[in-house]
C-alpha positions in Angstrom: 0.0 0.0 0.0 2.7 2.5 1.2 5.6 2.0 -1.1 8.8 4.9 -0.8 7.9 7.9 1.3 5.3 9.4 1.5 4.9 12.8 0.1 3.3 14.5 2.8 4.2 15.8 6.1 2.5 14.2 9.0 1.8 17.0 11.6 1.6 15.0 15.1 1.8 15.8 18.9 5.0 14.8 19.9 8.5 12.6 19.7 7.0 9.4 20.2 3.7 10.1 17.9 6.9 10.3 15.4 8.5 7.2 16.3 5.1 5.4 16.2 4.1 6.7 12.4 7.9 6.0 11.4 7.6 2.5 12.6 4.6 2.4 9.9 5.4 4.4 7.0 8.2 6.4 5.9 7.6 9.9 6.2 8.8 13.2 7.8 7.0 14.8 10.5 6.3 17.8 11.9 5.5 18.1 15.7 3.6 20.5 17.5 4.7 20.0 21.0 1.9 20.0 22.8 -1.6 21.6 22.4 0.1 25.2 22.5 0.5 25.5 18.9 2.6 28.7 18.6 2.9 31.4 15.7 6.4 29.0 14.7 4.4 26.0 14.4 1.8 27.4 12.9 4.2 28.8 10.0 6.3 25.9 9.4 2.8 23.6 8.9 1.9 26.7 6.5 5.5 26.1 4.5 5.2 22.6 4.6 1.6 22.4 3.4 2.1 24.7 0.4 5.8 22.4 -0.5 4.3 19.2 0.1 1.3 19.0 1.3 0.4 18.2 4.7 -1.6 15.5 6.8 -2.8 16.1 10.5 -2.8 12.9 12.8 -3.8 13.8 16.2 -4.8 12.2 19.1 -7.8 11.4 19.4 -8.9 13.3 22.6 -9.9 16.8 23.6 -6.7 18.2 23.0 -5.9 16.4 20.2 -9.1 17.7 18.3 -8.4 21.4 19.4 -4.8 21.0 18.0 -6.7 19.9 14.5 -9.3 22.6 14.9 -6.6 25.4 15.2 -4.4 23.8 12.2 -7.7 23.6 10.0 -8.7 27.3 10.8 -5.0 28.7 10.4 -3.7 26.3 7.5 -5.9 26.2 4.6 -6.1 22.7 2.2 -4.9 20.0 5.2 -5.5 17.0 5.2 -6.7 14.6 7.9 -5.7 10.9 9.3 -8.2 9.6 12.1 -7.1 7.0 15.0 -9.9 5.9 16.6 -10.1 5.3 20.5 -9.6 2.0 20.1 -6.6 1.8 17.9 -4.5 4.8 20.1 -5.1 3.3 24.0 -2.2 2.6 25.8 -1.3 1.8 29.0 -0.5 5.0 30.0 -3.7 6.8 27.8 -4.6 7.7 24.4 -2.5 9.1 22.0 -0.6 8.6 18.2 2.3 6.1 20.1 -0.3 4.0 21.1 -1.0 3.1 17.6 0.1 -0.1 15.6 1.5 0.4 12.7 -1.4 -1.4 10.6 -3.6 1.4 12.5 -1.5 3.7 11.3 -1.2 3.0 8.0 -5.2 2.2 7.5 -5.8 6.0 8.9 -3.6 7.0 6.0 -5.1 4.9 3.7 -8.7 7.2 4.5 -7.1 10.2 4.4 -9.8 13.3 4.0 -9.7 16.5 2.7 -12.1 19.6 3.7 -12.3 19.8 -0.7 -13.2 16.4 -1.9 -17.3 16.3 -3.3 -18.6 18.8 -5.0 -22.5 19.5 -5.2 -25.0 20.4 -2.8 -25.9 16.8 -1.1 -24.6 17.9 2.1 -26.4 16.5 5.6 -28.5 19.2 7.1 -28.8 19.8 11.3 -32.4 17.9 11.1 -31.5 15.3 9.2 -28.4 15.0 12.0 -30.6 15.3 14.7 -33.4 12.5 13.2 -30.4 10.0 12.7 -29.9 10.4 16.5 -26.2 11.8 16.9 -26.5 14.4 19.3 -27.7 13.8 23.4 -27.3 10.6 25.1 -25.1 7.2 25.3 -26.5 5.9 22.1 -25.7 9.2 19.9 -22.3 8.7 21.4 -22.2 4.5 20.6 -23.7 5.9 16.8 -20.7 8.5 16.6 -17.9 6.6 17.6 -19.1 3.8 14.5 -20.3 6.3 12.2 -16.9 7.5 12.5 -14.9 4.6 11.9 -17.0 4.0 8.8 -16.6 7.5 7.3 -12.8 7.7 8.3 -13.5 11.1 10.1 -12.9 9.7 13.8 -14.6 10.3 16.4 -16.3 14.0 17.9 -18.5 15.4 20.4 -22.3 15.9 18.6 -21.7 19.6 17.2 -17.6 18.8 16.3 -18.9 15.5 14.5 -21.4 17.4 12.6 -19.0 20.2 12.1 -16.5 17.8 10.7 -19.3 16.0 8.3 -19.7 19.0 6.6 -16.1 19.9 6.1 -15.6 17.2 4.8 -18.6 17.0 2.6 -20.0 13.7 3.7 -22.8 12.6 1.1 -26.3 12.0 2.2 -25.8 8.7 0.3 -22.7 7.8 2.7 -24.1 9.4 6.0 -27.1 7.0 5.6 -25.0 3.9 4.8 -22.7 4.6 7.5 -25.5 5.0 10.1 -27.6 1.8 8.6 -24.0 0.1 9.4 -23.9 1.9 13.1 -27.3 0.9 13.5 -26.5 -3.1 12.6 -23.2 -2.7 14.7 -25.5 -1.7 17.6 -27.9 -4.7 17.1 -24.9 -7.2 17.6 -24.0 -7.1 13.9 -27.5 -8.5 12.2 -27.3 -8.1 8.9 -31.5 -7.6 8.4 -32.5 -4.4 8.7 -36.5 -2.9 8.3 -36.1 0.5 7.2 -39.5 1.3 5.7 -38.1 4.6 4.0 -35.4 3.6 0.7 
């Protein structure tokens, strides 16, 4: 899958989110040390992004997201690798070095960009909330699957929305991801009565 190096620049955490994505792929990476992304960090993602093109893999935790959040609104055209919770739980907490490097290389494999679909098929707030994504354990349960099937990670309800229209998830795959959520959620039955195509 990932033959010679890669072309991006992987923008990470920390040290050891480097010596886990190394142990995967070879590529060069660019760490943000810590959730304090700085006007020098900031600057070097922008240089990077516009020589090479740039890939953000976070943790996938509060601080994590807010690094990707600040990246996204500062550096425009990124693109973005998602862990789930799952795949970066170590020991010690959650995080990149966690990772294996088959984890690792499947998040690149499902790489997004905010830029990919055109058209106007894009899921609306009501449709979001009728899906049942937003308030309680089982919009949580929902999220966490729906986002393993789109390859956008997991969110809180309003960041998970947020991060289905940046990255211009289809009504077509927003219903087929939640069908396979929903099927997930009944222990993996594979009929399912949905009266409405």
């Amino acid at each position: 899958m990932f033959t010679g190096k890669l072309k991006e620049i992987i923008v990470v955490e920390g040290k050891n989110d480097t010596a886990a994505v190394r142990r995967a792929v070879s590529a060069d990476t660019l760490e943000t040390g810590g959730d304090a992304v700085d006007e020098t960090v900031l600057a070097a993602i922008k240089q990077a992004q516009a020589r090479r093109g740039v890939i953000i893999m976070t943790d996938p935790d509060g601080a994590g997201e807010r690094i990707r959040r600040i990246i996204s609104q500062r550096v425009e055209g990124c693109k973005h690798a998602f862990l789930t919770r799952e795949e970066a739980t170590g020991k010690d907490g959650i995080g990149v070095e966690h990772a294996s490097p088959e984890a690792i290389r499947r998040a690149l494999s499902e790489v997004r960009s905010g830029t990919e679909s055109e058209g106007n098929d894009e899921v609306t707030w009501g449709e979001y909330l009728d899906a049942g994504l937003a308030g309680g354990v089982r919009a949580r349960r929902l999220r966490e699957s729906m986002g393993r099937h789109l390859g956008i990670g997991y969110a809180n309800a309003r960041q998970f929305f947020r991060r289905i229209q940046m990255f211009r998830i289809t009504r077509s795959e927003f219903r087929e991801a939640l069908i396979q959520a929903e099927k997930e959620e009944q222990g993996g039955t594979t009929t399912h009565h949905h009266p409405n195509p």
